[in-house]
C-alpha positions, -999 to 999 in steps of 0.1 A, spaced: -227 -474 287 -221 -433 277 -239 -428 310 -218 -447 330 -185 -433 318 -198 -399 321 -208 -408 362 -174 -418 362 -159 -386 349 -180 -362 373 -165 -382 400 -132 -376 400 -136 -340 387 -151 -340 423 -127 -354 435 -101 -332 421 -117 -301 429 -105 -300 468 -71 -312 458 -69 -284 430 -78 -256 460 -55 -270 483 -23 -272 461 -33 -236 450 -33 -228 485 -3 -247 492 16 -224 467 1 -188 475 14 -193 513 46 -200 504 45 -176 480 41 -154 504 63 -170 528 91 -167 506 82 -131 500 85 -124 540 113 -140 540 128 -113 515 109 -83 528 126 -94 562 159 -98 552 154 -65 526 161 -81 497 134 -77 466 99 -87 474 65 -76 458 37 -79 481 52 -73 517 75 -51 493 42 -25 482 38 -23 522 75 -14 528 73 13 498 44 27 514 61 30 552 91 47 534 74 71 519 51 82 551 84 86 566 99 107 540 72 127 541 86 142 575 110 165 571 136 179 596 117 213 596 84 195 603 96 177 632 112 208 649 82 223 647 60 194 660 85 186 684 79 225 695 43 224 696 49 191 717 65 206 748 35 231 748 57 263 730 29 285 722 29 292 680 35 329 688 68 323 707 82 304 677 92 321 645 102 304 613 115 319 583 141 298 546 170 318 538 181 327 501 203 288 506 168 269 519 175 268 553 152 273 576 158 292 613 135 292 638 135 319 667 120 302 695 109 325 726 107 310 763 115 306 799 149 292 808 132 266 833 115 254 807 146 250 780 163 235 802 135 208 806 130 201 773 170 202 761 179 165 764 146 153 754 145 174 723 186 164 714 171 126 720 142 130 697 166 146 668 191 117 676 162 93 668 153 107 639 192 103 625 194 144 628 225 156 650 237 193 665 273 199 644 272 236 666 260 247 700 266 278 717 253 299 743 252 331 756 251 355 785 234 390 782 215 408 807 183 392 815 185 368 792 202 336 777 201 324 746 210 290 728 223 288 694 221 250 677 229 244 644 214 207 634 219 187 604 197 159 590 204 127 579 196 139 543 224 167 544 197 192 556 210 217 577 187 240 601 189 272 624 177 271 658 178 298 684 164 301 718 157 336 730 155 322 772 142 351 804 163 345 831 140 342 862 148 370 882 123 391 902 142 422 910 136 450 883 167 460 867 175 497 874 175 521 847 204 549 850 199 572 830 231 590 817 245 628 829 238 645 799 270 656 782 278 687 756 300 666 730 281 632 716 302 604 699 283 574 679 300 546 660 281 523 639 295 487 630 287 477 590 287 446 580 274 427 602 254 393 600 278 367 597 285 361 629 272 357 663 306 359 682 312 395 666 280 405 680 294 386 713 319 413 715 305 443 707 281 435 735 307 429 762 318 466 755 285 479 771 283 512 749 256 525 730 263 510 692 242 513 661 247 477 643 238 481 603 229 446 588 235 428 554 198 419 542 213 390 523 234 382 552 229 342 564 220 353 602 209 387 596 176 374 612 193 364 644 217 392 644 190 417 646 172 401 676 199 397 696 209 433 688 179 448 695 171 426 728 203 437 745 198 475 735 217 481 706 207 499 680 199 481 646 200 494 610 195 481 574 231 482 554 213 484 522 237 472 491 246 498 458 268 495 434 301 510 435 316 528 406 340 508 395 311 480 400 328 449 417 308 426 439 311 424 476 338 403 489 312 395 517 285 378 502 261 404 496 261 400 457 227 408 459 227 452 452 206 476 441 223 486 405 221 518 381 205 499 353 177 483 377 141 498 364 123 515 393 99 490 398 128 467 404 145 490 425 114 496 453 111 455 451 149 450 464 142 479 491 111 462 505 126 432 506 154 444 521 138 460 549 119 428 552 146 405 558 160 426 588 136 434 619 138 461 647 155 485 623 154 523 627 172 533 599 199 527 569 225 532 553 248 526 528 266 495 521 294 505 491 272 525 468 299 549 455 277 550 417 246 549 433 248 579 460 260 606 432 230 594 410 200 617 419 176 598 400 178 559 415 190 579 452 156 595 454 134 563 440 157 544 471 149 576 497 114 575 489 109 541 504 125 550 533 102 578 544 74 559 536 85 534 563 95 568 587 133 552 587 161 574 591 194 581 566 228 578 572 250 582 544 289 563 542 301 588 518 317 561 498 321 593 477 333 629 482 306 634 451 277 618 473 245 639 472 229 616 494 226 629 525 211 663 507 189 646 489 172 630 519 170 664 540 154 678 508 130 649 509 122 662 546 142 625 559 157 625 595 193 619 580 232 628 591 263 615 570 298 594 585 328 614 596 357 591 598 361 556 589 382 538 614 392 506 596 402 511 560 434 495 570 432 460 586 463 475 611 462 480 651 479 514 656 456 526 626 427 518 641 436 534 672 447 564 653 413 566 633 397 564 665 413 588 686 409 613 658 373 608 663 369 614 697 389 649 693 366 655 667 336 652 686 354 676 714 359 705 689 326 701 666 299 689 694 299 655 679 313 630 652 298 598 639 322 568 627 321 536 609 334 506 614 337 470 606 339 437 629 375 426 621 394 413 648 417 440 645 387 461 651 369 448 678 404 445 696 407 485 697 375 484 706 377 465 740 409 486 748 399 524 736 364 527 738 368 533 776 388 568 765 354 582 757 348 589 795 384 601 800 377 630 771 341 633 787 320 625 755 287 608 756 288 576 735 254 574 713 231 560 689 240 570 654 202 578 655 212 610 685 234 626 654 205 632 630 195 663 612 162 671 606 152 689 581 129 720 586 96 726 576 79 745 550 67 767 571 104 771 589 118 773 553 98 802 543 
């Protein structure tokens, strides 16, 4: 009798065996159904959820930089025409080098591929010089990220450009524009006047980058505006917080100078941005000087002091140097400007030559586009600041 009950029992646990399976798999698929049901309509899920998680993040993992510069590679811009660099606020600009032709072909493509990617262009702007165009587009990611692009473009045209070169004249005039970095559009109108300028940039200026490349590929003359403090020491009301102080150690001091020249290309030369403490303090000029003629760069001082020793200090350290004559903006006012400017040219008729500074207010580059013109009437050469220097003599010359 045991035996027959146990028969029995093995039975139906063989029977129940298939039905156990199949409930069980009855409930894991619409487990699962339910859970695409949720991962569909983005509500909380678990397994389809995991795979969501793990799509997101392979997407975060792009960034607005990387696609510019995959996008880039895409069209077939060589890696050497395209040049990155973050400024101090983690934006990154890219300096992009090609043919107009092919711009043009990848323009609408490229907006459509930042469109996609939720990125859009809140700035575009373009511009005329020479030989060349180039295309300014500021874009801004769906994260808030924003990003510098400029396109350098050559202008298909065969015929070489002719080179005149200029009747040389007795009396030599240079003006050099501080300050600058900030904006394109100032450099836009310093470049319609067609003169020989000498720009000087902010290192810690937000387009010094771009500044100096447009500068230099349209012939102007680029400098490093090098930041010191002032006596009574008060920031810049320009942005350039960033200065070489008095109290800096000398290590400290050769670091900011380095860095300085780093952050601006094509430079020839500096000078001075403020620096009325610094200039009349032998010690911290000459540390700052020293760097200078180990890059072979030129001096100009501002005089932002009557008490400067700067500019002696640098022919003493055998530096290609010369120091400013007349500042033509320290007031904000028209007919001052004009005055200021005038009073340079005459000085350049009686001494041989005179060197100004000025700054891009729109006060500023008004006289500019309406006076500069006088410099042919009084028959003075407009110059580099670079065509003014000293240099110093020799040892041999000196003894």
């Amino acid at each position: 009798m045991p035996e027959k009950i146990s028969k029995e029992s093995d039975q139906q646990k063989k029977r129940l065996h298939p039905l156990l399976i199949f409930f069980l798999l009855l409930a894991l698929i619409s487990t699962l159904g339910q859970d695409y049901l949720s991962f569909k309509k983005e509500e909380e899920c678990y397994f389809f959820g995991f795979l969501k998680r793990k799509e997101d993040t392979s997407k975060q993992k792009v960034t607005l930089e990387q696609l510019i510069f995959k996008s880039l590679q895409d069209y077939g811009v060589p890696l050497d025409s395209i040049h990155k660099y973050k400024d101090e606020e983690e934006v990154f600009h890219f300096m992009v080098n090609l043919p107009s032709k092919k711009y043009h072909l990848l323009e609408a493509s490229f907006e459509k591929k930042l469109q996609e990617s939720k990125a859009k262009i809140i700035r575009k702007e373009e511009q005329m010089r020479e030989l060349k165009k180039y295309h300014f587009w500021e874009v801004k990611g769906k994260k808030g990220q924003r990003l510098i692009l400029l396109f350098s473009c050559e202008e298909e045209i065969t015929a070489e450009k002719e080179k005149a070169t200029p009747r040389e004249r007795k009396n030599k005039v240079a003006i050099i524009v501080d300050d600058m970095g900030f904006s394109l559009e100032a450099l836009k109108e310093l470049l319609s006047l067609r003169k020989p300028l000498t720009v000087a940039i902010l290192p810690f200026s937000p387009l010094a980058r771009e500044t100096a490349l447009l500068a230099h590929e349209n012939n102007l003359e680029v400098i490093l505006h090098l930041p010191l403090e002032s006596i009574n020491s008060l920031e810049a009301s320009d942005g350039s917080q960033e200065i070489i102080r008095s109290q800096m150690a000398p290590e400290e001091i050769v670091n900011f100078v380095k860095e300085s020249i780093e952050r601006v290309p094509f430079i020839k030369g500096v000078n001075n941005h403020m620096g009325s403490k610094i200039t009349t303090d032998e010690k911290t000029i000459r540390i700052i000087l020293e760097q200078l003629k180990l890059k072979n760069l030129f001096f100009i001082d501002s005089r932002t002091s009557s008490k400067s020793i700067a500019f002696r200090e640098a022919q003493t350290l055998g530096i290609p140097s010369t120091a400013r004559d007349i500042f033509l903006d320290v007031e904000k006012n028209e007919d001052y400007i004009k005055k200021k400017m005038l009073e340079l040219f005459r000085l350049a008729q009686r001494e041989g030559e005179a060197l100004g500074i000025c700054h891009p207010f729109p006060e500023t580059l008004k006289v500019l586009k309406e006076n500069f013109s006088l410099v042919e009437k009084l028959e003075l050469e407009p110059v580099f600041a670079s065509r003014l220097l000293k240099y110093p003599k020799s040892e041999k010359e000196r003894e």
